[in-house]
N, CA, C and O of each residue as an XYZ file, in Angstrom:
636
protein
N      14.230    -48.754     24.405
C      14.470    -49.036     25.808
C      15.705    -49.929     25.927
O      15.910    -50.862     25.151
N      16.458    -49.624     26.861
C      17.705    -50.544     26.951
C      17.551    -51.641     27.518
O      16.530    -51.718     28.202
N      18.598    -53.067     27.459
C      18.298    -53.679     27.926
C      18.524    -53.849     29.691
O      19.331    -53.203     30.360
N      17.592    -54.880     30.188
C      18.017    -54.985     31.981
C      18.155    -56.054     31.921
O      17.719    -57.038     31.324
N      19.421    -55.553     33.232
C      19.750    -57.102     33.545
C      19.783    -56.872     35.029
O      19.935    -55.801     35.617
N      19.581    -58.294     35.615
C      19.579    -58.244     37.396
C      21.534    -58.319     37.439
O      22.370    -58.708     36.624
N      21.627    -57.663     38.978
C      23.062    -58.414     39.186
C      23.119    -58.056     40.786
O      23.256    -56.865     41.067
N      23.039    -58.847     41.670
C      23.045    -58.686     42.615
C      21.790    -57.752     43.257
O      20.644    -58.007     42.888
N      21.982    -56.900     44.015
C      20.476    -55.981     44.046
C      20.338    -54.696     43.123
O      19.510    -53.792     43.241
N      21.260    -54.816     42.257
C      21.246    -54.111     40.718
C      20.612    -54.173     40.018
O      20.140    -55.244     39.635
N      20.320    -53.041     39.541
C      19.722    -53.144     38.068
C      20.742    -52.375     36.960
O      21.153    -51.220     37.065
N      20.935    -52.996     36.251
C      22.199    -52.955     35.203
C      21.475    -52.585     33.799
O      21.012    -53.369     32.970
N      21.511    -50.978     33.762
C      21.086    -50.784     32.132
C      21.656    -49.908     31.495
O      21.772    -48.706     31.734
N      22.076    -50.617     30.535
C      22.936    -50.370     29.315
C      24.819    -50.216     29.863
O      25.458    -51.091     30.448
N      25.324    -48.842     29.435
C      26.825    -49.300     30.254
C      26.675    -48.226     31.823
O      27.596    -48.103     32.631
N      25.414    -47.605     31.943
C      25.330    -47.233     33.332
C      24.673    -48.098     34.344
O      23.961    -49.040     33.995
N      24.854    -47.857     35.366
C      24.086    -48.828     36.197
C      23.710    -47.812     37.814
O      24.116    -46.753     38.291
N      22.824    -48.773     38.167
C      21.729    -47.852     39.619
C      22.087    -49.415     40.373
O      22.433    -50.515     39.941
N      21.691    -48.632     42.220
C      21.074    -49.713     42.920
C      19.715    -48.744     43.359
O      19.641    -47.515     43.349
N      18.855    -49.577     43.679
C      17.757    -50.075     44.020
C      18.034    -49.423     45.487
O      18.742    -50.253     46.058
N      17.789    -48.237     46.434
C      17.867    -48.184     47.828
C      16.528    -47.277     48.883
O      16.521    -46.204     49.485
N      15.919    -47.944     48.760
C      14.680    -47.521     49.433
C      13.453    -46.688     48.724
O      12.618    -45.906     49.180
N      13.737    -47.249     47.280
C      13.042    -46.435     46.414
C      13.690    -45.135     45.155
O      13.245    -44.365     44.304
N      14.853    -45.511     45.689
C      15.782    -44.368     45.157
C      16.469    -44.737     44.908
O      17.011    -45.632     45.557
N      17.167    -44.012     43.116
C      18.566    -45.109     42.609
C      19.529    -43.787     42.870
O      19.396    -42.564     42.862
N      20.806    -44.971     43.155
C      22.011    -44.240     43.070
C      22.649    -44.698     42.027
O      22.164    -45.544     41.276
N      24.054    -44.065     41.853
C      25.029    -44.611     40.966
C      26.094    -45.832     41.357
O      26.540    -45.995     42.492
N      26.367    -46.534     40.374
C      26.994    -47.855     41.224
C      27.982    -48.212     40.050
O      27.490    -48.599     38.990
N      29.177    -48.119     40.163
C      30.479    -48.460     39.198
C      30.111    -49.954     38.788
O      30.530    -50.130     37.644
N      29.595    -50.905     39.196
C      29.299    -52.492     39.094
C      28.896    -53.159     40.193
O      28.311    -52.368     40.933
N      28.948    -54.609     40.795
C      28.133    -55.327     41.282
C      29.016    -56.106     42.147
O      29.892    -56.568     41.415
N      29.208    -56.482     43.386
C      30.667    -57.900     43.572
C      29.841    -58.062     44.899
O      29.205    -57.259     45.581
N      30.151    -59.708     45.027
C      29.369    -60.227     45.752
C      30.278    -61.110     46.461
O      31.295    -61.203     45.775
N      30.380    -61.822     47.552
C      30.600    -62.865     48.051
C      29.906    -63.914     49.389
O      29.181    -63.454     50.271
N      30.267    -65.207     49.302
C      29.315    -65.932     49.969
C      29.474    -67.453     49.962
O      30.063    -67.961     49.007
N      29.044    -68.150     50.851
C      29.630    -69.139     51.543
C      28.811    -70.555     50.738
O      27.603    -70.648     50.958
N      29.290    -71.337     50.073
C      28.625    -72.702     49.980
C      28.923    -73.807     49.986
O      29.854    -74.251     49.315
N      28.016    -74.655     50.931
C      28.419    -76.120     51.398
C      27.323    -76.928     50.342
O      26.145    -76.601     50.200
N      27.865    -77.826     49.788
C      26.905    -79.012     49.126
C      27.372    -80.115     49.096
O      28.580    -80.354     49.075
N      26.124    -81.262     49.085
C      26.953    -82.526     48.965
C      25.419    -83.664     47.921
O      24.214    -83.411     47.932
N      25.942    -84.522     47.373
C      24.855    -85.167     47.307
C      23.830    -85.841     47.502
O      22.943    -86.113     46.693
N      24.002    -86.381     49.511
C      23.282    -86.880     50.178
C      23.224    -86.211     51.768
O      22.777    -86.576     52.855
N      23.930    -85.042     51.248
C      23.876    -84.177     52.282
C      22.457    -83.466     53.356
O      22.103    -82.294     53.225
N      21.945    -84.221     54.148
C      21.252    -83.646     55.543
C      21.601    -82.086     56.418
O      21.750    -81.827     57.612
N      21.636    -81.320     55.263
C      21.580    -79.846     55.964
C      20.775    -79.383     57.419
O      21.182    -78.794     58.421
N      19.469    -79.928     57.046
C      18.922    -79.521     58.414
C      19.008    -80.284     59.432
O      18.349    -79.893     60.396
N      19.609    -81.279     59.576
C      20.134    -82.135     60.895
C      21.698    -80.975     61.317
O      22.133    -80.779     62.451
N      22.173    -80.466     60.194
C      23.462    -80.531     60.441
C      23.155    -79.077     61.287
O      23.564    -78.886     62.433
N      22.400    -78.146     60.546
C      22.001    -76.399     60.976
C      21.097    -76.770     62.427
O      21.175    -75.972     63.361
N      20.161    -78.131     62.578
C      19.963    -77.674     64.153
C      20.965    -77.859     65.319
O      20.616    -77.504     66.444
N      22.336    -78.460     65.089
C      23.283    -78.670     65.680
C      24.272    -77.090     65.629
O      24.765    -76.644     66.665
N      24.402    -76.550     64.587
C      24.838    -75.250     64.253
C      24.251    -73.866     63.493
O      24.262    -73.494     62.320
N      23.894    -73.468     64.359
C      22.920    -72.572     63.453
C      23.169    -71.314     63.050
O      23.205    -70.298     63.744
N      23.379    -71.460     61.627
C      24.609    -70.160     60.648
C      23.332    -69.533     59.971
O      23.601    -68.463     59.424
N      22.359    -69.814     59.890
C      21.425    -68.640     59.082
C      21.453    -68.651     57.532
O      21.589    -67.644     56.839
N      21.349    -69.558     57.207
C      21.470    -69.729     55.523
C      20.473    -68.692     54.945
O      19.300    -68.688     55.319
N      21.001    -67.719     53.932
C      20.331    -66.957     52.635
C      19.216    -67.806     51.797
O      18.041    -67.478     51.635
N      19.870    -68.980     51.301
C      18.992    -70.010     50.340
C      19.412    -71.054     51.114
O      20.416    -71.049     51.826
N      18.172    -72.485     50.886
C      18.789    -73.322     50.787
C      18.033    -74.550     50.096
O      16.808    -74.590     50.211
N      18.790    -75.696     49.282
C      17.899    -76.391     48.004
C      18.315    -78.066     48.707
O      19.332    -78.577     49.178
N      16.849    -78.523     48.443
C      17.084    -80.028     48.327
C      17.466    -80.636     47.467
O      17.208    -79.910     46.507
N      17.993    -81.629     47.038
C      18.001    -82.573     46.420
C      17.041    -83.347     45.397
O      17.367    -83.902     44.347
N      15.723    -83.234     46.003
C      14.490    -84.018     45.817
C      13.727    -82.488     45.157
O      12.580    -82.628     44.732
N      14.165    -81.500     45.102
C      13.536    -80.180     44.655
C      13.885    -80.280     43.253
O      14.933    -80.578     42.678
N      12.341    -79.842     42.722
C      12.875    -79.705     41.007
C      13.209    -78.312     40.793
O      12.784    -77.381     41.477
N      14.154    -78.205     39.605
C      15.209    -76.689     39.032
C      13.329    -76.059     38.785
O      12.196    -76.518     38.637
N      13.996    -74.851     38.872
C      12.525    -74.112     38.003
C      11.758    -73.896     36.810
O      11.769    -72.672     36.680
N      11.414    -74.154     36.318
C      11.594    -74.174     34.710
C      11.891    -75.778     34.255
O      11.879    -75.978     33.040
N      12.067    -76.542     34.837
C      12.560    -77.778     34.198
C      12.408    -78.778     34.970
O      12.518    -78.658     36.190
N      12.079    -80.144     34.265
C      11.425    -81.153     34.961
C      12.911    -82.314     35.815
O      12.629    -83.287     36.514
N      13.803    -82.045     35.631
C      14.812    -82.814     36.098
C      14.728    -82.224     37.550
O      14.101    -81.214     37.870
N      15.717    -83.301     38.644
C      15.761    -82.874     40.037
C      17.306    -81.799     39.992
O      17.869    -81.167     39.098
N      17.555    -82.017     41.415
C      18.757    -81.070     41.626
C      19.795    -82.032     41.745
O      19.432    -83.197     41.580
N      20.689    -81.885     41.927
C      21.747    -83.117     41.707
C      22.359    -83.388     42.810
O      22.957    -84.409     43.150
N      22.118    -82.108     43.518
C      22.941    -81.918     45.159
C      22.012    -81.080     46.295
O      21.168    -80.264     45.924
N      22.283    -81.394     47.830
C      21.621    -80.599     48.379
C      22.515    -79.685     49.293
O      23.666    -80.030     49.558
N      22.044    -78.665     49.711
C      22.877    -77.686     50.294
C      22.264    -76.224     50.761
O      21.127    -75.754     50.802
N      23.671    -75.709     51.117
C      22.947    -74.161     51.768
C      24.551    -73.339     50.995
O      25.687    -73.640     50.630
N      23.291    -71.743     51.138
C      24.589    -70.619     50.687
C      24.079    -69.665     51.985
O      23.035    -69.732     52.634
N      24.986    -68.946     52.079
C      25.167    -67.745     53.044
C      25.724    -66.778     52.361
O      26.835    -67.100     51.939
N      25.398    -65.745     52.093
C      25.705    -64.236     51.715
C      26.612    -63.684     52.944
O      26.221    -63.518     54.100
N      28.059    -63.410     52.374
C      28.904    -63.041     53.395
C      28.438    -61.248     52.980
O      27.843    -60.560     53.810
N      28.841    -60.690     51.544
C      28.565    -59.475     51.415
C      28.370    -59.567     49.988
O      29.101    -60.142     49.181
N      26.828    -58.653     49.671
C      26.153    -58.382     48.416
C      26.096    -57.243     48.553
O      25.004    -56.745     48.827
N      27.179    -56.475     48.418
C      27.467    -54.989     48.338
C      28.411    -54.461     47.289
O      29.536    -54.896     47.536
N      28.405    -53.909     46.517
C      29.250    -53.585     45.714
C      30.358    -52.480     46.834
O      30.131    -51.480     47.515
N      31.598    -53.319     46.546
C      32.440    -52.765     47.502
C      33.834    -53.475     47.199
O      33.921    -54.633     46.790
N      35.027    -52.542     47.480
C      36.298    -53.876     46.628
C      36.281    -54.943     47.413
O      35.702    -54.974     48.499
N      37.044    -56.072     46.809
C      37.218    -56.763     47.269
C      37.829    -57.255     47.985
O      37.951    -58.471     48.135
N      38.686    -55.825     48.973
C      39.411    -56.320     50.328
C      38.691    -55.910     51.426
O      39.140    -55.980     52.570
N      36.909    -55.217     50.973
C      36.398    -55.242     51.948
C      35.305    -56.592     52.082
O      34.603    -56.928     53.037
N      35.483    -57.266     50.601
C      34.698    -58.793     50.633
C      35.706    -59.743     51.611
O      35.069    -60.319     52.493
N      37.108    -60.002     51.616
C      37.763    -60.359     52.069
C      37.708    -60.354     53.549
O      37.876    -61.291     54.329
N      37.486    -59.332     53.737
C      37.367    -58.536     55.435
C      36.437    -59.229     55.966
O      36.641    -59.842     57.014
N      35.011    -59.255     55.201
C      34.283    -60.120     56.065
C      34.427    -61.725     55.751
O      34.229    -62.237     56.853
N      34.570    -62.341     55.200
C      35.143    -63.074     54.534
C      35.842    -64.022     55.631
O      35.506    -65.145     56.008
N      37.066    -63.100     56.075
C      38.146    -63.574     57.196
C      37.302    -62.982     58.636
O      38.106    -62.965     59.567
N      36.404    -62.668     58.915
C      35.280    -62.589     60.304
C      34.427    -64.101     60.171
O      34.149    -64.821     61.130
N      34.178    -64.306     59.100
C      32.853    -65.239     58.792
C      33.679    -66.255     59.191
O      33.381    -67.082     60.053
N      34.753    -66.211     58.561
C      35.329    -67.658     58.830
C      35.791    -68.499     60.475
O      35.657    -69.692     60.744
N      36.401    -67.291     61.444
C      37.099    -67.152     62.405
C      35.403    -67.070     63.254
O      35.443    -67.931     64.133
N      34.503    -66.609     63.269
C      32.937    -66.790     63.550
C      32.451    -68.331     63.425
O      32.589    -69.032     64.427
N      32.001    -68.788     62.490
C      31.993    -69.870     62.593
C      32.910    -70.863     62.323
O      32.460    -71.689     61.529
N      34.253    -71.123     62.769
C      35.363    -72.147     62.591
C      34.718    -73.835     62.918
O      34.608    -74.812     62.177
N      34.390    -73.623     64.321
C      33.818    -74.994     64.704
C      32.594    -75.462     63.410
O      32.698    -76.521     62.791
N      32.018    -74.949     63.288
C      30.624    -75.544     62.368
C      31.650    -75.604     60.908
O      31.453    -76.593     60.202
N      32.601    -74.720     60.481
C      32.926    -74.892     59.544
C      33.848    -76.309     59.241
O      34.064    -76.878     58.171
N      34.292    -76.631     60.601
C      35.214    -77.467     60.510
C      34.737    -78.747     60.636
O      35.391    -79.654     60.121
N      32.912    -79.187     61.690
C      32.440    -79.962     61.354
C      31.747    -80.252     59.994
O      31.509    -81.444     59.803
N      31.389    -79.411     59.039
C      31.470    -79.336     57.957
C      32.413    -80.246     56.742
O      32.082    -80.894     55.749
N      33.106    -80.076     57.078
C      34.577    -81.057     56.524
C      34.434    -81.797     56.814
O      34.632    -82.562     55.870
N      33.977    -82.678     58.187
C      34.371    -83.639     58.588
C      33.054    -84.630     58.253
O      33.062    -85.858     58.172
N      31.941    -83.725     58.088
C      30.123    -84.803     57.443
C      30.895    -84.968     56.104
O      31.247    -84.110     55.295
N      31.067    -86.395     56.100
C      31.434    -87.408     54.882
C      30.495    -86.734     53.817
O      31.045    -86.228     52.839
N      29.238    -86.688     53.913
C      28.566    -86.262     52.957
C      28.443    -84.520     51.914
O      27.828    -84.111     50.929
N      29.287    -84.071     52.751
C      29.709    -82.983     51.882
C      30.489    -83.217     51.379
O      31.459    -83.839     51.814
N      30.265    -82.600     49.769
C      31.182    -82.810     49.248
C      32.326    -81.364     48.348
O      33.309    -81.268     47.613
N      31.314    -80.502     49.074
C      31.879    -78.914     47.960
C      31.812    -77.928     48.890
O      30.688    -77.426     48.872
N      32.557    -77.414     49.726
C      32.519    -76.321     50.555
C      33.668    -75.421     49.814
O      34.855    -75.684     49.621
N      32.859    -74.208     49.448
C      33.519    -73.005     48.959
C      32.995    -71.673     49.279
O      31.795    -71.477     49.474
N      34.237    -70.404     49.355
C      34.561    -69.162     49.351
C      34.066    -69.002     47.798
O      34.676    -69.543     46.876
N      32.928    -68.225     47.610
C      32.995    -67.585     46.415
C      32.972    -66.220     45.620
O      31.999    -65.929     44.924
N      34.156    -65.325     45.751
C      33.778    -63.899     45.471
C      33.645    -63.381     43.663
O      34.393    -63.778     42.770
N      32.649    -62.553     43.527
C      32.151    -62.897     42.198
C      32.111    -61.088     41.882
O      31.814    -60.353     42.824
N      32.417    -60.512     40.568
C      31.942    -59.459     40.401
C      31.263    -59.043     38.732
O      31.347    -59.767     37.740
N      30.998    -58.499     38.763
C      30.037    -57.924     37.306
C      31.038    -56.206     37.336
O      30.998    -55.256     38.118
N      32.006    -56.532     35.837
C      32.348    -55.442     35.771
C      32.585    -54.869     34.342
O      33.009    -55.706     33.545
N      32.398    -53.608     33.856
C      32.378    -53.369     32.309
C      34.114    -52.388     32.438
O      34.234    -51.359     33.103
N      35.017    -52.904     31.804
C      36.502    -52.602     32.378
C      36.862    -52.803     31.059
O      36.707    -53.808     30.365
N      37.509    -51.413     30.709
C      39.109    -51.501     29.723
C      40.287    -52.413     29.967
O      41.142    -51.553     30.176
N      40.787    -53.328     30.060
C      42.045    -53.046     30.290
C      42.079    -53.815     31.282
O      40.950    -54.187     31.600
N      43.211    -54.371     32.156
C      43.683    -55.424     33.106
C      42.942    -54.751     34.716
O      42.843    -53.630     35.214
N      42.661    -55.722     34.990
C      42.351    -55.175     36.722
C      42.343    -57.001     37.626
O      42.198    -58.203     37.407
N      42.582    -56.118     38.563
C      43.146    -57.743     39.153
C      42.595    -57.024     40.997
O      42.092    -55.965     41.372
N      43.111    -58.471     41.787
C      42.584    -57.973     43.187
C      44.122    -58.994     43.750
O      44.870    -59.694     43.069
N      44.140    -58.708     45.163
C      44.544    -59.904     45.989
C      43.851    -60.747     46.889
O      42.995    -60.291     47.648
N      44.141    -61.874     46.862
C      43.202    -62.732     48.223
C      44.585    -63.161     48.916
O      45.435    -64.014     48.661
N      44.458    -62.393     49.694
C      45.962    -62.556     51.348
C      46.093    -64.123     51.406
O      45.303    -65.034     51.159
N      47.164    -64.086     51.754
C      47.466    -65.013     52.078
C      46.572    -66.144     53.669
O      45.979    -67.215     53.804
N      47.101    -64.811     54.640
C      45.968    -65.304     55.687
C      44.385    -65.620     55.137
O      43.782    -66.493     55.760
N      43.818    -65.087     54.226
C      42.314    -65.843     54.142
C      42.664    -67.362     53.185
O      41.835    -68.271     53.240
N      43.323    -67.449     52.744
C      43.999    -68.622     52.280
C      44.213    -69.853     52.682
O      43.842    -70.944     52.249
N      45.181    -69.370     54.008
C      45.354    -70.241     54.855
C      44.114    -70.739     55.989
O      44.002    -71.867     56.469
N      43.448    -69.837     56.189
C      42.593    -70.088     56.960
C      41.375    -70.839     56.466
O      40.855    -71.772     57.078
N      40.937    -70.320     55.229
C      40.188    -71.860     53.897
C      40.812    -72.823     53.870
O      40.136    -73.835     53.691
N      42.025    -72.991     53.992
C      42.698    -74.329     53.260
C      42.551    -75.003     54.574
O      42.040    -76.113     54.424
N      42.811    -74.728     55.761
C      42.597    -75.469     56.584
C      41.618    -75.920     57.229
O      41.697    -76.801     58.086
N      40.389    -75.229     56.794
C      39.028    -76.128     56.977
C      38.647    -76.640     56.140
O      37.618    -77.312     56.208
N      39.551    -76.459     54.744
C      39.087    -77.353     53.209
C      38.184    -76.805     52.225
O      37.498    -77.334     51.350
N      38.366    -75.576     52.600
C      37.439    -74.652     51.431
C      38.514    -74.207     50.686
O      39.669    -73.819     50.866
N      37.378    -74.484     49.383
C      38.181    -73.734     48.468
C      37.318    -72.537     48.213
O      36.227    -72.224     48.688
N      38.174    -71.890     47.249
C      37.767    -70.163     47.100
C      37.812    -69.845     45.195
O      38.355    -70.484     44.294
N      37.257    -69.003     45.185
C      36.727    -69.129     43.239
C      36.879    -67.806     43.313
O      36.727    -67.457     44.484
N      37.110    -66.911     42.607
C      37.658    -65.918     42.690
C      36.715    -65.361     40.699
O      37.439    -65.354     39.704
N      35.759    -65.130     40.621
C      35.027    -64.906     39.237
C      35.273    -63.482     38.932
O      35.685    -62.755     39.836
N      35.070    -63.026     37.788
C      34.755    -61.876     37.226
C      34.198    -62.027     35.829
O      34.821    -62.546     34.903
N      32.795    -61.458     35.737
C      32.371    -61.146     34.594
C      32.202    -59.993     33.521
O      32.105    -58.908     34.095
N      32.153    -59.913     32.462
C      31.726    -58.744     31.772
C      30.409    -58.118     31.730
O      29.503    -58.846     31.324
N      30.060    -56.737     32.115
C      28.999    -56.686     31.660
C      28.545    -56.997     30.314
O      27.356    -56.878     30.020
């Protein structure tokens, strides 16, 4: 039996891979994800979300222990799933530059709660690739992070 691995709503086995869609797999070239996270270490998320309310995917306390392990969390915070679709990444971008221009105000009070301390763009992919492959992140989504103070991480892994 080959091995599995999760990757997004993937299931990744061996060098082929399926998604998971209503009971039925399709074929899926790899996995790319992107999505929004604010953290800080004394950071009050839910004071901050009943003032702005963005709909967080996850979100972890501080005072919450890791799973598996008896230490706390080091930071508290929220993520938002902009897009968990395997799709390139100028259509992660696309929403990406909606999400941002959508919530500007909350993003920008964001910056300004002293207690955050890590607000980032993070687009991430799972890919099994010969050879060089690269993407662009425009300039406009650039500018438009930098000026609410996000930064952006730009990952790629191997299967």
């Amino acid at each position: 039996m080959p091995r599995l691995r999760r990757c997004c709503n993937a299931d990744i086995i061996g060098a082929a891979s399926v998604i998971r869609n209503f009971g039925r797999l399709e074929p899926m070239p790899g996995c790319s994800s992107s999505a929004f996270y604010a953290r800080g270490r004394t950071f009050d998320f839910d004071s901050f979300l009943r003032r702005f309310p963005m709909s967080p995917d996850h979100v972890w306390r501080r005072a919450d222990s890791l799973i598996l392990k008896k230490r706390r969390r080091r930071f508290s915070g929220f993520s938002i799933y902009i897009g968990n679709v395997d799709r390139p990444t100028s259509w992660h971008v696309a929403r990406a530059v909606r999400f941002l221009g959508r919530f500007s105000s909350a993003l920008r009070a964001l910056r300004r709660t002293s207690r955050v301390t890590d607000l980032r763009l993070e687009f991430s992919s799972y890919r099994r690739t010969d050879g060089i492959q690269s993407d662009i992140l425009p300039a406009h989504l650039l500018r438009l992070a930098g000026a609410m103070g996000i930064d952006i991480i730009r990952q790629r892994r191997d299967l």
